[in-house]
N, C-alpha and C positions, 0 to 999 in steps of 0.2 A: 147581597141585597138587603136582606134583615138587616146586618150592622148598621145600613145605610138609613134606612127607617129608624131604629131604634136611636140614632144620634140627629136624626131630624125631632122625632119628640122631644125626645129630649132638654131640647134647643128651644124649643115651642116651650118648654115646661119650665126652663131658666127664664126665658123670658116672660113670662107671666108672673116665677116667683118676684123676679125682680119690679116688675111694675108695682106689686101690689104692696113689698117693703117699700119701695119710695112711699107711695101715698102713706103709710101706716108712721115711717119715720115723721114723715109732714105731720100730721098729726101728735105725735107726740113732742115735737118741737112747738108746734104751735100751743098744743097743751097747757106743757112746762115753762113758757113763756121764755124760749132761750135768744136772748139776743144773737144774733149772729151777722158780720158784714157779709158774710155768702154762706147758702146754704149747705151745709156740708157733705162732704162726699161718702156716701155710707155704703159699703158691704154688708149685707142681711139685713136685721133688723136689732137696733137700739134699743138700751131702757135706760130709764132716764127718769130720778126724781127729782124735782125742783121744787126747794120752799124759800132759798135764797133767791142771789143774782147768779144768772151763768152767763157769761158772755163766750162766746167763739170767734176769733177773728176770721182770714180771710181765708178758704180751700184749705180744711182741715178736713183732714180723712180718717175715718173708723172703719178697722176690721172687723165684722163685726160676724162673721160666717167662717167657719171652720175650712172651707176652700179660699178662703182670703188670704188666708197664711198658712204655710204647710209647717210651720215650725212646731204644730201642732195647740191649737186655741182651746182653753178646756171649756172659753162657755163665750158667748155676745160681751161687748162691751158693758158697763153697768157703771151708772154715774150718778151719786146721789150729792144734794146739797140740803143744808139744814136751814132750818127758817134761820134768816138772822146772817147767813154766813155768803164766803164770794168764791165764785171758781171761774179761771180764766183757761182759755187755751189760748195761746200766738197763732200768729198766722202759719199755713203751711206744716204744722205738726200733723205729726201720723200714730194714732195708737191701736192697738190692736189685742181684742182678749181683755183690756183692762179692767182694774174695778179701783174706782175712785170713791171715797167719802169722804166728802169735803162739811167740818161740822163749823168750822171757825173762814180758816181763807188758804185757798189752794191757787198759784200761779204757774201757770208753766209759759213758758216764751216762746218764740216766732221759730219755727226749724227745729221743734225737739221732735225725737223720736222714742216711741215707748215700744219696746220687744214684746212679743206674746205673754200675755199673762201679769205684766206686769202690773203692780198692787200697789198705789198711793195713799195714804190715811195720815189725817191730820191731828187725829184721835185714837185713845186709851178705847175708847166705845165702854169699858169698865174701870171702875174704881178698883185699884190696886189693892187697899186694904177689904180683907174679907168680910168686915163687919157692915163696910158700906156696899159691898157685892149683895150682902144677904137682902139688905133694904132698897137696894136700885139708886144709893142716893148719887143724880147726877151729877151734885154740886162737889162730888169730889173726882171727877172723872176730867184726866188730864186731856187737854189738846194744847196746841201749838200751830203756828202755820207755816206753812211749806209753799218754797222758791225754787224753781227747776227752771234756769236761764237760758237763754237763746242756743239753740244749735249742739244742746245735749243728746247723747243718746244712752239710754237706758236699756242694757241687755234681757232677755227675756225671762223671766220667773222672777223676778229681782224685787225687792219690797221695799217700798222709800216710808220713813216712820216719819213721827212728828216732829216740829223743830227745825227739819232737814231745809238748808238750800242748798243746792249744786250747783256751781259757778257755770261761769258759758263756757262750750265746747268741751266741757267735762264729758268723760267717759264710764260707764259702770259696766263691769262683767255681768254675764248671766247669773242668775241664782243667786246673786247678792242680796244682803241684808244691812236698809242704810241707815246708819240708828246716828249719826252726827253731821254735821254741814264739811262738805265737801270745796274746794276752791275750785277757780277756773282751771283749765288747760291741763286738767291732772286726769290720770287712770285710778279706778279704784277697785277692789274686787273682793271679795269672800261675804263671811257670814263672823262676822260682822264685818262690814267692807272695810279694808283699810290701803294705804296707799303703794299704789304699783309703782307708778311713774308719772311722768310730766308728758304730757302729749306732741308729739313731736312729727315734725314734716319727712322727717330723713326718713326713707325707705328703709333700710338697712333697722334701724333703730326700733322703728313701728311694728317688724316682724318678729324684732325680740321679745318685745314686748306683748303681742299677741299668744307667741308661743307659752312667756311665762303666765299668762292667763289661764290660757288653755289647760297647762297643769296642775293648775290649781283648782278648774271647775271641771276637767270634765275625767 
């Protein structure tokens, strides 16, 4: 009888959290002034800086609570843009755990999927030489901008650096590190990621190829 009770609160106490992140996400969308053709489907709650343009296209979804995804999320979504600068999402993408900082211009396309945790940056955030570290001087601090094409998927911990596109239907292992531009229809995987293989329909072939992932990340 207890269990029974305790999993009716419960239930009472999810749905309360959940009302009051909607309204709080509403809020900080309307905030951060994010365009969006539908409003997006959010687990927990958002954060979300906007000084540029953010647009979102249509039923894009964030993980944004630690039961959203068991893959283990180490914190909410976090998505920052810089005065000046653009970030898109495509329709239908799903990210989860992310943290974006978009200082220049970030695209990702229609069907991408981003794995827990994973980490976008268009930007150095620091000047490489130590003499303009000591002074903060911005005007030497590298950024580039980043293309993540239709119907990617990016495995979880994995960290896309500046400069990067990823071609469509491109593939990244877990825990990769992607420090150069990637083509379509290929597997990529490590730290620094480099190339698996070519992404392919045959059953037989796709299982090789998993496996030899596998070995190499986990």
């Amino acid at each position: 009888m207890l269990i029974y009770i305790a999993r009716f609160i419960l239930n009472k106490l999810d749905r309360i959290n959940t009302f009051f992140n909607y309204q709080a996400n509403r809020l900080v969308l309307k905030y951060n002034r994010i365009i969006h053709k539908t409003f997006p489907i959010i687990d927990g709650r958002i954060i979300i800086r906007n000084k540029g343009v953010f647009r979102l296209g249509e039923a894009v979804k964030f993980n944004c609570a630690i039961k959203s995804n068991f893959v283990g999320l180490h914190k909410t979504c976090t998505l920052a843009v810089a005065k000046g600068a653009y970030l898109e999402i495509g329709d239908h993408s799903g990210l989860s755990g992310v943290s974006i900082y978009c200082s220049q211009k970030i695209v990702l396309g229609k069907y991408v999927n981003l794995g827990g945790n994973v980490s976008i940056w268009d930007t150095d955030f620091h000047p490489l030489d130590f003499e303009a570290r000591r002074i903060h001087d911005v005007s030497k601090i590298a950024s580039s901008p980043v293309y993540v094409e239709d119907d990617v998927f990016i495995g979880a911990n994995t960290l896309v650096l500046k400069g990067v596109t990823i071609g469509t239907k491109s593939i990244i292992g877990a825990g990769s590190v992607v420090t150069r531009s990637i083509p379509s229809h290929q597997i990529w995987a490590g730290n620094p990621a480099r190339y698996i293989r070519d992404v392919t329909s045959n059953p037989i072939q796709s299982e090789i190829a998993c496996e030899t992932m596998n070995n190499m990340l986990f």
